[in-house]
LONU-969970 format. One record per residue: x, y, z of N, C-alpha, C in turn; residue in three letters. Coordinates in steps of 0.2 Angstrom, whole numbers, padded with zeros to 4 digits, always signed. Atoms other than C-alpha are relative to their C-alpha. Layout:
REM LONU-969970
XYZXYZXYZALA/...
END
This chain:
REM LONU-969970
+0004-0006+0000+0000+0000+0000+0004+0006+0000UNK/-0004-0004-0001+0007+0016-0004+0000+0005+0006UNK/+0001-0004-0007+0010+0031+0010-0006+0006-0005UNK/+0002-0005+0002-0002+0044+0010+0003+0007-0003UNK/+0001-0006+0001-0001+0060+0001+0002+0005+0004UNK/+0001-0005-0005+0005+0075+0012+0001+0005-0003UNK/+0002-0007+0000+0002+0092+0010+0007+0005+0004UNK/-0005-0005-0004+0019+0102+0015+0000+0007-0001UNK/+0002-0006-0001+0019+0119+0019+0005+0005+0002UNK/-0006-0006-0001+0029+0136+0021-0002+0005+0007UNK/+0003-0007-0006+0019+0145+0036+0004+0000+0005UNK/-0005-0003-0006+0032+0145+0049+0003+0004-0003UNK/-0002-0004+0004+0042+0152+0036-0003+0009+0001UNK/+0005-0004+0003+0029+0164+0031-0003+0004+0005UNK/+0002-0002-0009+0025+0167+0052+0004+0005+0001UNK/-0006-0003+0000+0042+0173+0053+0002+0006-0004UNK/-0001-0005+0005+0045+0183+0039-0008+0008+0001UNK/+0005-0003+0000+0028+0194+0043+0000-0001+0009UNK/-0001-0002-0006+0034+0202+0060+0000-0006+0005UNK/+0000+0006-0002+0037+0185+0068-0007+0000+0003UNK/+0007-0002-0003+0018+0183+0070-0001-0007+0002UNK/+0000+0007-0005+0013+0170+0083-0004-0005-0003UNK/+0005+0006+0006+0003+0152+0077-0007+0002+0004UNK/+0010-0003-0003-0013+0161+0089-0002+0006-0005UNK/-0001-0007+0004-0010+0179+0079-0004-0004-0008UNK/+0003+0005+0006-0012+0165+0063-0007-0003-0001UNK/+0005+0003+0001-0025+0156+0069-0007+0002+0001UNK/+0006-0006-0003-0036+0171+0076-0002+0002-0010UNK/+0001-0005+0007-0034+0179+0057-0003-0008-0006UNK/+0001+0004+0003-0038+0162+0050-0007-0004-0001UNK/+0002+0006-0002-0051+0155+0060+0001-0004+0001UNK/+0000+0006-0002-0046+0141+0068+0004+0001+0005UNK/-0004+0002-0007-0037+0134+0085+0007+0003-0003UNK/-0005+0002+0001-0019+0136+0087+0003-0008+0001UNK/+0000+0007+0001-0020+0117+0089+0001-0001-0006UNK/+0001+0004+0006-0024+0116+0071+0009+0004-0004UNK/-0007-0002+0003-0008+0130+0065+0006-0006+0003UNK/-0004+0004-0001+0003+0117+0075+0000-0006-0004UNK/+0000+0006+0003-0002+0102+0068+0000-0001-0009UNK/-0001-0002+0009-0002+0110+0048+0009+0000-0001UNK/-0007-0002-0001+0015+0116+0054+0005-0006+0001UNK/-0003+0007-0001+0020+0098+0060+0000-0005-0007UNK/+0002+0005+0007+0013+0090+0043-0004-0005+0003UNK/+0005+0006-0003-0001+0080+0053-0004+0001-0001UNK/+0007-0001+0002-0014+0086+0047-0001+0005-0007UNK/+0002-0006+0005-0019+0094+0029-0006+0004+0000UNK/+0008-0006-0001-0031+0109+0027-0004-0003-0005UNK/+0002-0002+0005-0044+0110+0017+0000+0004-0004UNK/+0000-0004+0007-0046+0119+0002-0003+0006+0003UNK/+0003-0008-0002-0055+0135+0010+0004+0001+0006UNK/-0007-0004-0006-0042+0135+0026+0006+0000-0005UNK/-0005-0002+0002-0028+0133+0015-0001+0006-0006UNK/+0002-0006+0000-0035+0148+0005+0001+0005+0004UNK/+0001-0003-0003-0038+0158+0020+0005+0003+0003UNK/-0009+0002-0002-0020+0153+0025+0005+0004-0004UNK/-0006-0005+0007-0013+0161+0008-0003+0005+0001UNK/+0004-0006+0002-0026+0178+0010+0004+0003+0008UNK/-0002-0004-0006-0017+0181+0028+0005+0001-0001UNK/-0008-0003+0001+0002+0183+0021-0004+0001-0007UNK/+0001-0003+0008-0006+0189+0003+0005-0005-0004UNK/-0002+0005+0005+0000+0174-0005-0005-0003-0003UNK/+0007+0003+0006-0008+0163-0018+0002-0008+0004UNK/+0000+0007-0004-0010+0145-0010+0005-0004-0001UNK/-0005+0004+0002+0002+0136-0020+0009+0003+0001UNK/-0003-0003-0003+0013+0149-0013+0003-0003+0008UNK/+0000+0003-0009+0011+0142+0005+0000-0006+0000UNK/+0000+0008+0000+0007+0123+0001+0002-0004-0006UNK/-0002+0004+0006+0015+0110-0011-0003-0008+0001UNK/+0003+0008-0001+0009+0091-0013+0006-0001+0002UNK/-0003+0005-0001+0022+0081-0004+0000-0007-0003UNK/-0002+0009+0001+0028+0061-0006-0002-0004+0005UNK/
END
């Protein structure tokens, strides 16, 4: 059986570089937990399609900017 798909991502990066903004700062401006910023942040969990949009519209990035398909 193959390994799942994962969804890898640049938001610490992106946290950092945008006044070092906290993963609560992220997750106020995103709706949702900091629970869920940690575990996107970890790779344990992929967003959906309308958070990982939400995600790209709070650093003014375009989604594929933020997230790439992993292996």
């Amino acid at each position: 059986m193959a390994n799942k798909p994962t969804i890898k991502n640049k938001i610490r990066r992106l946290r950092f570089d945008h006044d070092e903004m906290t993963q609560q700062e992220l997750a106020d401006k995103a709706g949702v937990t900091r629970q869920t910023i940690v575990a996107l942040e970890a790779g344990k969990y992929n967003p959906s399609l309308l958070l990982a949009f939400s995600i790209a519209k709070v650093f003014g990035e375009t989604v594929d900017a933020v997230f790439e398909m992993g292996e």
